[in-house]
C-alpha positions as CSV (number, residue, x, y, z in Angstrom):
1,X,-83.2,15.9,55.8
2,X,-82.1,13.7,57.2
3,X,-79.0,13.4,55.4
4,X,-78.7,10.8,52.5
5,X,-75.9,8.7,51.4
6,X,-74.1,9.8,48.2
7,X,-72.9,7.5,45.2
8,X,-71.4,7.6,42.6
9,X,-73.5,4.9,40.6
10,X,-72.3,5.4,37.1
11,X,-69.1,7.1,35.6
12,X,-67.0,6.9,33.1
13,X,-65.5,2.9,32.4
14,X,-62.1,2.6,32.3
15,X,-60.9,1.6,28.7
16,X,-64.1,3.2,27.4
17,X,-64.7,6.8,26.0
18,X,-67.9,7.8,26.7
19,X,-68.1,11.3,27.5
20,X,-66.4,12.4,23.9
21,X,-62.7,13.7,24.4
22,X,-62.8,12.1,27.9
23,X,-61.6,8.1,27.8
24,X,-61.7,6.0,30.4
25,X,-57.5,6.1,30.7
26,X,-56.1,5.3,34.1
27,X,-55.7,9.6,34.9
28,X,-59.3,10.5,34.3
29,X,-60.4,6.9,36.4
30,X,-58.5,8.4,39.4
31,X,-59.5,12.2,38.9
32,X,-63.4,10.7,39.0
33,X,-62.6,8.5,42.3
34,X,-60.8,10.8,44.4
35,X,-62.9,13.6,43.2
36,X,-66.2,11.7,44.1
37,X,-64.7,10.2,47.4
38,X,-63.7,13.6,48.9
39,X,-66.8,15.8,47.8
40,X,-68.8,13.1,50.5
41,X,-69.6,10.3,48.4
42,X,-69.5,7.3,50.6
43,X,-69.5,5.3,47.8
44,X,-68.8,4.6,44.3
45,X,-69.2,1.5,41.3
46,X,-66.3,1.3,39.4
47,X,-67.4,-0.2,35.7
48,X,-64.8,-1.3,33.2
49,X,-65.3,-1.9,29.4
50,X,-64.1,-5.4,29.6
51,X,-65.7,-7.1,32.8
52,X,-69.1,-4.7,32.0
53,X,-69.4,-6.2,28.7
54,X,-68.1,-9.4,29.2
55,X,-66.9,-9.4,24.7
56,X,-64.0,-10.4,23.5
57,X,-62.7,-7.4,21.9
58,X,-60.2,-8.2,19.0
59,X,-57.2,-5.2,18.4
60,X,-55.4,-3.8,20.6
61,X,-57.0,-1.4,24.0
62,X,-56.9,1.7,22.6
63,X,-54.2,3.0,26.0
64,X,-51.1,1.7,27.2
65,X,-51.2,-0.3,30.2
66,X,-54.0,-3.1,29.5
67,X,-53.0,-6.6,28.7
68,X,-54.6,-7.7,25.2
69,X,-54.5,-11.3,26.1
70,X,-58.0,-12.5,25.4
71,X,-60.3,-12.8,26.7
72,X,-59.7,-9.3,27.4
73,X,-61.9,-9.0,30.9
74,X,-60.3,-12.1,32.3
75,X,-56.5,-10.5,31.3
76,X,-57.1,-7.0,32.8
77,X,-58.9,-7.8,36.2
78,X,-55.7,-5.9,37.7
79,X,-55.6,-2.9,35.8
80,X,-54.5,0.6,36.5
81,X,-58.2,2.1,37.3
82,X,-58.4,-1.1,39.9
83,X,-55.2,-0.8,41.5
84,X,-56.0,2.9,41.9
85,X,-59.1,2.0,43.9
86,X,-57.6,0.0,45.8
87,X,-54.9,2.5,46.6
88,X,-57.9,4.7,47.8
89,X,-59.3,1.9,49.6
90,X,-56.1,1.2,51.2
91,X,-56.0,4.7,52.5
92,X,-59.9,4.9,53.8
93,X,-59.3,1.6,55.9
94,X,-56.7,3.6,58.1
95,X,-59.3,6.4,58.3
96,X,-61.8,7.2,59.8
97,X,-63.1,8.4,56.2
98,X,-66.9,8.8,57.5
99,X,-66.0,11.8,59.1
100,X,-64.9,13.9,56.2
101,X,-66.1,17.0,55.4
102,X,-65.9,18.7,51.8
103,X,-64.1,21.9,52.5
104,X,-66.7,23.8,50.0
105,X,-66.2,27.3,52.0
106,X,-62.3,26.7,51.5
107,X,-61.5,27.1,55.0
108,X,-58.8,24.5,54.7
109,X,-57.7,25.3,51.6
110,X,-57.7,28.4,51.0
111,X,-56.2,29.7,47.8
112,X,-54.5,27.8,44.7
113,X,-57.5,25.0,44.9
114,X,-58.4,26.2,41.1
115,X,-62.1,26.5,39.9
116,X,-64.2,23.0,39.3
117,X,-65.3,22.6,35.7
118,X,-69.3,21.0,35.2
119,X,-68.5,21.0,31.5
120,X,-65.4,20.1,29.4
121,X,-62.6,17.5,29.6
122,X,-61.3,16.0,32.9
123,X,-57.7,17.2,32.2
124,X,-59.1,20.6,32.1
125,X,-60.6,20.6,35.2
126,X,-57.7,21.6,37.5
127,X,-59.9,21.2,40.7
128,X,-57.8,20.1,44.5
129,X,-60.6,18.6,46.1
130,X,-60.1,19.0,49.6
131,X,-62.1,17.3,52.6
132,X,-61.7,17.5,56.7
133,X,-62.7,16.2,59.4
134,X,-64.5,18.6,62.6
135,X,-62.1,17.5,64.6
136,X,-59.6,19.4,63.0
137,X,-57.3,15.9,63.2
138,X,-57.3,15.0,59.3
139,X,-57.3,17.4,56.1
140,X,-57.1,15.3,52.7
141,X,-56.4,17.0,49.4
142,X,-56.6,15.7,46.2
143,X,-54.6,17.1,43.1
144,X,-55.0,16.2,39.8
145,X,-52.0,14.8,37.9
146,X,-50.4,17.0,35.4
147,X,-51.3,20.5,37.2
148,X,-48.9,22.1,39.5
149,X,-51.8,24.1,41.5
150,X,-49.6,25.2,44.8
151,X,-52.5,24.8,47.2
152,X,-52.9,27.5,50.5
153,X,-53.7,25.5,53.4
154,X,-55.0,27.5,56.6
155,X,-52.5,25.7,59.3
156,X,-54.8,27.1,62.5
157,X,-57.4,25.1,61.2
158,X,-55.5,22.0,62.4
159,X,-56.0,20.9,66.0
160,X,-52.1,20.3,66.9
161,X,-49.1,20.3,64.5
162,X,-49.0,18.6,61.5
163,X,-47.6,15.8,59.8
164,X,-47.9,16.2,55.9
165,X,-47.2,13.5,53.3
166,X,-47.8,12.8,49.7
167,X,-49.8,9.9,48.8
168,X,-48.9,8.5,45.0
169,X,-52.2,6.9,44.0
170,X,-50.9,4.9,41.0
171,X,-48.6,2.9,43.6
172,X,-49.7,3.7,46.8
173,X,-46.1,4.9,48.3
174,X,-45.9,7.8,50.6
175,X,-43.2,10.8,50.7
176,X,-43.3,12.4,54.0
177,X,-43.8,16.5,53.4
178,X,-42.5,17.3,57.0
179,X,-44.6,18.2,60.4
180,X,-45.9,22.0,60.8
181,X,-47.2,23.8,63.3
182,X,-50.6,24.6,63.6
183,X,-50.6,28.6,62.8
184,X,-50.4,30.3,59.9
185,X,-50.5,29.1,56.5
186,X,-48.6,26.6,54.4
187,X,-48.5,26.3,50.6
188,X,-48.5,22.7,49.4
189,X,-47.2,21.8,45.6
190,X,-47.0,18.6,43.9
């Protein structure tokens, strides 16, 4: 007290592997952003191998999806772990992303949100972060590609009905989900 901002100062750098058995590939980048952003970080440096290191790596990147023009950092400046920040970035600038709360009692979500994993790989973690706001206005979810948790959402914790949508983060399109009312529950599956 008083509170202190969170962030995320160091992770792991897309392209690299750092954490053994966990590389820096465009899935993990986004499970580590999304993750970090709704567990009330308010920030978070994003490092990749190329523009960190500023060498001119000979071979070929080690994951599809990274141009192997060299110099490498120049030729990848628009890669998949910075378009998907963006994506996020887009999102929080029609948001009023200050406000979020991580659901940590699961009052919002309240079953199917899977168990977070301190140890192991990132693609075993099958975690849905969830954060909302106190006004009851805005619930955010976040589920990790590749798992088909079917998260419990607790409607009545919404202020009016509400309007649900999926948000792609590797492209940043939207599929609208439908409106609900605010009673009951709803079970959500990507």
């Amino acid at each position: 007290s008083p509170p202190c901002p969170t962030v995320m100062v160091e992770s792991d750098y897309e392209w690299e592997n750092n954490n053994g058995g966990d590389p820096g590939i465009p899935v993990n980048m986004r499970r580590i952003l999304w993750w970090t952003y709704l567990s009330g970080a308010c920030g978070y440096i994003y490092g990749m191998h190329f523009t960190a290191t500023a060498f001119i790596v000979s071979g070929n990147a080690p994951v599809g999806g990274y141009d192997t023009t060299t110099p490498l950092w120049k030729s990848n400046l628009n890669s998949p772990g910075v378009i998907a920040l963006g994506i996020l970035i887009n999102l929080f600038n029609t948001i009023q992303w200050w406000n979020l709360v991580p659901d940590q009692n699961h009052g919002v979500g309240t079953a199917g949100y899977g168990t977070p994993a301190a140890t192991g790989p990132y693609q075993a973690n099958n975690y849905v972060t969830v954060s909302a706001t106190p006004d009851r206005s805005l619930a955010l979810a976040y589920f990790p590609q590749g798992l088909s948790n079917t998260l419990t959402v607790a409607m009545s914790t919404f202020a009016a009905s509400v309007t649900a949508r999926w948000l792609d983060p590797t492209n940043g399109s939207y599929t609208n989900i439908g409106t609900f009312l605010n009673s009951g529950t709803h079970n959500f599956s990507p």
